[in-house]
C-alpha positions in Angstrom: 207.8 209.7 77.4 203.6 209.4 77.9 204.5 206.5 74.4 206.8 204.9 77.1 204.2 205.4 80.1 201.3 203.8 77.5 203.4 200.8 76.9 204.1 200.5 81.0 200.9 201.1 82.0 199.4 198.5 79.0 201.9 195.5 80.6 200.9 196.0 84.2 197.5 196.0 83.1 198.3 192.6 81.1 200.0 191.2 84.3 196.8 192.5 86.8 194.5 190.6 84.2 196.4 187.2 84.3 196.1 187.8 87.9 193.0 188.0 88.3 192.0 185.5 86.0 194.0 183.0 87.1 192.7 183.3 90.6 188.9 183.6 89.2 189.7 180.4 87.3 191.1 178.9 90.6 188.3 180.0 92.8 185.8 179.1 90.6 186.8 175.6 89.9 187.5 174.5 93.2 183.9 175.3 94.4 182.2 174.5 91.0 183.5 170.6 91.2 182.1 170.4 94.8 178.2 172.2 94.6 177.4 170.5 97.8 180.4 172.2 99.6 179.5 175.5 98.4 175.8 175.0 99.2 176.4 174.5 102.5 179.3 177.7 103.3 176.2 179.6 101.5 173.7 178.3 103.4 176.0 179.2 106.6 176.1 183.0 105.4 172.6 183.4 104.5 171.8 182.1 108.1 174.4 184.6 109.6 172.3 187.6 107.9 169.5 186.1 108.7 168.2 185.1 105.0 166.9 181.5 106.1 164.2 181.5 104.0 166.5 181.6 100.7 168.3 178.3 102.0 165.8 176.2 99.4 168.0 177.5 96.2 171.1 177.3 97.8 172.4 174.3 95.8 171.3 176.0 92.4 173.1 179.9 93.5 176.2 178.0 94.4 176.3 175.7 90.8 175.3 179.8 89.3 177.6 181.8 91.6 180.8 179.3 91.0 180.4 178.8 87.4 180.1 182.2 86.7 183.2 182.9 88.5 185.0 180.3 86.1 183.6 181.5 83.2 184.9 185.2 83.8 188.2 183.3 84.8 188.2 182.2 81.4 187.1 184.9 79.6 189.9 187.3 80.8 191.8 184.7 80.1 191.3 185.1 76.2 190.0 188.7 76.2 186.9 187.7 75.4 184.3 191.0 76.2 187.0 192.2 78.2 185.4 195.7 78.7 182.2 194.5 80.2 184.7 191.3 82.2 186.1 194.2 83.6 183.3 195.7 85.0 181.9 192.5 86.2 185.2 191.4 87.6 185.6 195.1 89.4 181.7 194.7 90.8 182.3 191.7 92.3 186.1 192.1 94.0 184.4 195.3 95.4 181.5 193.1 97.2 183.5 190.2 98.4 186.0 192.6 99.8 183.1 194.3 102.0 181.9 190.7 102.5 185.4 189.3 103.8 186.0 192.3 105.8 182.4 191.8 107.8 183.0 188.2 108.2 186.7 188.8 109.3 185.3 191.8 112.4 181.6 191.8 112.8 180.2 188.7 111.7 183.3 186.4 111.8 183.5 183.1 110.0 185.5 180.6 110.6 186.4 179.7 106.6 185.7 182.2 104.0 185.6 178.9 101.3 186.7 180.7 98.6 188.7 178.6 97.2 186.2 175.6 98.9 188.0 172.8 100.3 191.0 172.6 98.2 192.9 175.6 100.1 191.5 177.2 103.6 191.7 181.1 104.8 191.2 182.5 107.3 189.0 185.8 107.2 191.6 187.9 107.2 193.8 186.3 105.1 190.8 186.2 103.0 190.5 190.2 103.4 194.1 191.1 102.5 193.7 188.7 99.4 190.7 190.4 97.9 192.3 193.9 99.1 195.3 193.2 96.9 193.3 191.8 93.8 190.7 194.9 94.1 193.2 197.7 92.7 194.2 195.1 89.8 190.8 194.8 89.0 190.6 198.7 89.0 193.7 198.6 86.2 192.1 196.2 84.4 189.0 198.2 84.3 190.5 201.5 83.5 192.8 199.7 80.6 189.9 198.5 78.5 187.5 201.3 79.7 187.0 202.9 75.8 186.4 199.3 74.8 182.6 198.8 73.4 180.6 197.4 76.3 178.1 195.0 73.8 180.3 194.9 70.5 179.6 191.2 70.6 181.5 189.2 67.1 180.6 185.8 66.0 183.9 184.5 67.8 183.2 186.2 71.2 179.8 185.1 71.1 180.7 181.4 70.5 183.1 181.2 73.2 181.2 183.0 75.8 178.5 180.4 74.9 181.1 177.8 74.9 182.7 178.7 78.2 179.5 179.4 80.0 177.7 175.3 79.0 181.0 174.5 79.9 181.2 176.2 83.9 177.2 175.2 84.4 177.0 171.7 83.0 180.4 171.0 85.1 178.9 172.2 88.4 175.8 170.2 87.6 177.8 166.9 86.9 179.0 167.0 90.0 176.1 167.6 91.9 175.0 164.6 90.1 177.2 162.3 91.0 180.1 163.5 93.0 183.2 165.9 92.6 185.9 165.5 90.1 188.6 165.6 92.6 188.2 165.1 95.9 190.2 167.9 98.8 188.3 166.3 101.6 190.0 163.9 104.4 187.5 161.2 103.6 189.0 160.4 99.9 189.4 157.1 98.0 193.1 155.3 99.8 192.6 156.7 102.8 192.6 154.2 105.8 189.9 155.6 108.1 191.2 154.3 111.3 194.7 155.3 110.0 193.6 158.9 109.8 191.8 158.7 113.3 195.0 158.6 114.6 196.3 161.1 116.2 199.6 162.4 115.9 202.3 161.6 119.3 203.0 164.4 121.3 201.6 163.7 124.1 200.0 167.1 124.8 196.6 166.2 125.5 193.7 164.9 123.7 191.6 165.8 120.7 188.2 167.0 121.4 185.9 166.8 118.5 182.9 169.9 119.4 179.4 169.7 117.5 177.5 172.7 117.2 174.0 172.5 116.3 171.1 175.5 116.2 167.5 174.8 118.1 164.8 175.3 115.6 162.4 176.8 117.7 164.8 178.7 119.4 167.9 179.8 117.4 170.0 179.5 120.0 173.1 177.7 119.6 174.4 174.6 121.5 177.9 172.6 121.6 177.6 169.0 121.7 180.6 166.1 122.2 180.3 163.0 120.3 178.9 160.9 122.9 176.0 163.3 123.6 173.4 161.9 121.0 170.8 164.4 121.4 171.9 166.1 118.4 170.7 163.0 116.6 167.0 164.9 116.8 166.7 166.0 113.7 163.5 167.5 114.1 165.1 169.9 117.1 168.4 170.6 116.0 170.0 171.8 112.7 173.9 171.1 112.7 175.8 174.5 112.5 179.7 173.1 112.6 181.9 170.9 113.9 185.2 171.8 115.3 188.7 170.7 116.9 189.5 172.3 120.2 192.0 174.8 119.9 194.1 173.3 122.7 194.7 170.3 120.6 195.1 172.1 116.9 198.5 170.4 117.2 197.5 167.0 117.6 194.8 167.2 115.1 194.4 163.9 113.3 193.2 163.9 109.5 189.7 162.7 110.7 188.7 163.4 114.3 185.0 163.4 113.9 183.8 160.0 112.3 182.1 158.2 114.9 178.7 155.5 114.5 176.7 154.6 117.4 173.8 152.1 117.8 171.3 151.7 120.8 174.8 149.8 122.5 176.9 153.0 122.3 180.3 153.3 120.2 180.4 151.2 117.2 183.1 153.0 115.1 186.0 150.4 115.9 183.4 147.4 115.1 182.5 148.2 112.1 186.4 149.6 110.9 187.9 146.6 111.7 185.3 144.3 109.8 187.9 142.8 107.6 187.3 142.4 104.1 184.6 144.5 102.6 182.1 146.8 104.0 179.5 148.4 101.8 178.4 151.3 103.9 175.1 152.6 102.5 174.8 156.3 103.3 171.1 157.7 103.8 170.0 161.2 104.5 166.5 160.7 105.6 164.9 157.2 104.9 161.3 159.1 104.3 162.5 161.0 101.6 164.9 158.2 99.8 163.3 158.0 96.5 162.3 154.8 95.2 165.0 154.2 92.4 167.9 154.9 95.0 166.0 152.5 97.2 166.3 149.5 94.5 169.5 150.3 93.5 170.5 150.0 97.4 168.5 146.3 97.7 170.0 145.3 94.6 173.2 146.0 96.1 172.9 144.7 99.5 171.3 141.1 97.8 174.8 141.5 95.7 176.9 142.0 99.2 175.3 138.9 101.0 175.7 136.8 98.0 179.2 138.1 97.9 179.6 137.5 101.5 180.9 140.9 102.3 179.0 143.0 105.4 176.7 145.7 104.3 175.5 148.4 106.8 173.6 151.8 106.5 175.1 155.0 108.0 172.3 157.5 108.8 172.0 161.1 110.3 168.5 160.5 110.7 167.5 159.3 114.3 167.0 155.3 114.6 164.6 155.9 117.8 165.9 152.2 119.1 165.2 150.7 115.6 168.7 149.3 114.7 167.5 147.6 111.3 166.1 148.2 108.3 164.7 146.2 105.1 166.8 146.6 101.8 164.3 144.8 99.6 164.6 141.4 101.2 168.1 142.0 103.3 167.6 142.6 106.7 170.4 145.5 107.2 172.4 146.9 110.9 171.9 150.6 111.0 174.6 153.0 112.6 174.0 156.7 113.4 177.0 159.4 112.1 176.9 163.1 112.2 175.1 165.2 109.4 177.9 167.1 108.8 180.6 163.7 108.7 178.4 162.5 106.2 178.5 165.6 104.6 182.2 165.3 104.5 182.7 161.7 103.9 180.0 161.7 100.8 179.2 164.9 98.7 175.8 163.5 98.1 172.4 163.0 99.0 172.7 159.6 99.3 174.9 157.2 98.4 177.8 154.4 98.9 181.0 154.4 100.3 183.1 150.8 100.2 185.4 149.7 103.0 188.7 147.2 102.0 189.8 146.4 105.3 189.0 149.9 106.7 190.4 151.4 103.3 187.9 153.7 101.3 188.5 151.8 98.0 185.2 153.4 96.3 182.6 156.4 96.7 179.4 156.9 94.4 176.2 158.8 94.3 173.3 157.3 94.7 172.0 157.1 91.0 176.1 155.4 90.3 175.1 152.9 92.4 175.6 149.5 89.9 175.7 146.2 91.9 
């Protein structure tokens, strides 16, 4: 009978270890391929607990944080250390359960991201998740807990190697150019004024809410999309954006892209440029670095010659100036929302190409060839 227990109790723990490496695996990789994502739902928790000040290495924690999570994916995956995976993998479903469960009651979130863009929870779905992976990881823990902690082999030291050059470099590909696959709205084929569309029902209208924090203040403040004074960078960091809950049902796949210039509303004049648009996509013009910059007059000279429209989509305010000098191209400028940009292009800076309002192509910066 305890022979028939062992064997029991050995293929549960089995089944609780491809559990939890599968989701780890999961997890891992759909934050990993999107850094930028990840750097910004850890930037919104360290502002929550009040850890502003860390916001700087945000970028490299979430490239760490995600790749490690894929690597012990992996790893108990193929047994590989799986006495100290164990631990590690029991440390960490004990943390983010506490985490989920604040953000779910006392500091709620609106999106956990753990499993970034390619699958949204709520909090407390979140919660219940990690609440049924934590006693698993408890099994797995008490399986292999005579296992030698540091009895590393040759084998097990090559393919935590392996698996570990393998979870960083992949996160820092794609914070150098731009994720492998792409979960957000704004993806190559999709027809942006398409998307803008909202579904008919008739049962009102989307509102699109900005929220942005005062600098000096902390205090938080909604804006719609026709109120430009979020455009002052200087005054106001962007926080969220949101669809009113009254209209969740009519919620179009993109309900926030909107461009203005000193006239007002240009988001229809520049969609329905037919043909090509080359929409250059700038953060902040004073920090542009000067190889991006030639790589973007190289490629509007190559738009004019080509005859296609190139414009520049900036977050940064205009202050009434609506051009600017790409080498010798004299180029319109439109304001968009930080966080659109965000969405529309995981980069610093960058490119995003129009076909008759299609997104036919998206590319960092430094991808940039004209």
């Amino acid at each position: 009978m305890p022979m028939r227990s062992s064997r029991i109790f050995k293929f549960v723990a089995n089944l609780c270890r491809l559990a939890l490496a599968a989701t780890f695996v999961l997890s891992g990789f759909t934050k990993v391929i999107d850094p930028w994502g990840t750097a910004l739902k850890v930037n919104e928790y360290l502002s929550i607990y009040g850890l502003d000040y860390l916001q700087g290495a945000s970028m490299a924690f979430s490239i760490w944080l995600c790749g490690a999570e894929l690597m012990m994916g992996c790893m108990l995956l193929c047994k590989v250390r799986i006495r100290l995976i164990s631990i590690f993998a029991l440390l960490s479903m004990s943390f983010f359960t506490v985490l989920t469960f604040l953000s779910a009651t006392l500091i709620p979130v609106e999106d956990c991201g753990c499993f970034g863009e390619a699958l949204k929870l709520t909090p407390w779905q979140t919660f219940f998740k990690n609440l049924a992976l934590l006693p698993m990881a408890v099994v797995v823990w008490w399986r292999y807990r005579p296992d030698k902690v540091f009895a590393f082999n040759a084998l097990e030291i090559m393919l935590t190697c392996t698996f570990f050059v393998m979870s960083m470099y992949l996160g820092y590909y794609c914070y150098r150019h731009l994720p492998l696959i792409d979960f957000l709205p704004y993806k190559v084929g999709v027809n942006i004024r398409e998307a803008m569309q909202a579904p008919e029902s008739g049962q009102g209208e989307v509102e699109t809410v900005l929220v942005y924090r005062n600098r000096e203040t902390g205090r938080l403040r909604e804006f719609s999309l026709d109120d430009t004074a979020w455009q002052d960078t200087d005054k106001w960091e962007w926080v969220d954006t949101r669809v009113s809950e009254e209209a969740s049902v009519m919620r179009p796949l993109i309900s926030e892209f909107s461009l203005r210039d000193v006239e007002g509303d240009a988001t229809e004049r520049v969609l329905a440029t037919p043909g090509r648009v080359y929409m250059l996509c700038v953060t902040q013009f004073d920090r542009l670095s000067r190889r991006c910059a030639r790589r973007m007059e190289q490629l509007a000279a190559h738009a004019v010659a080509q005859g296609a429209l190139v414009v520049c989509l900036t977050p940064d305010p205009l202050y009434g100036e609506q051009w600017r000098m790409f080498g010798q191209q004299r180029v319109k400028c439109y304001n968009i929302d930080a966080s659109t940009m965000k969405t529309m292009l995981r980069a610093r800076n960058g490119l995003v190409v129009l076909d008759d309002g299609t997104i036919s192509a998206k590319m960092n910066c430094r991808d940039i060839r004209p």
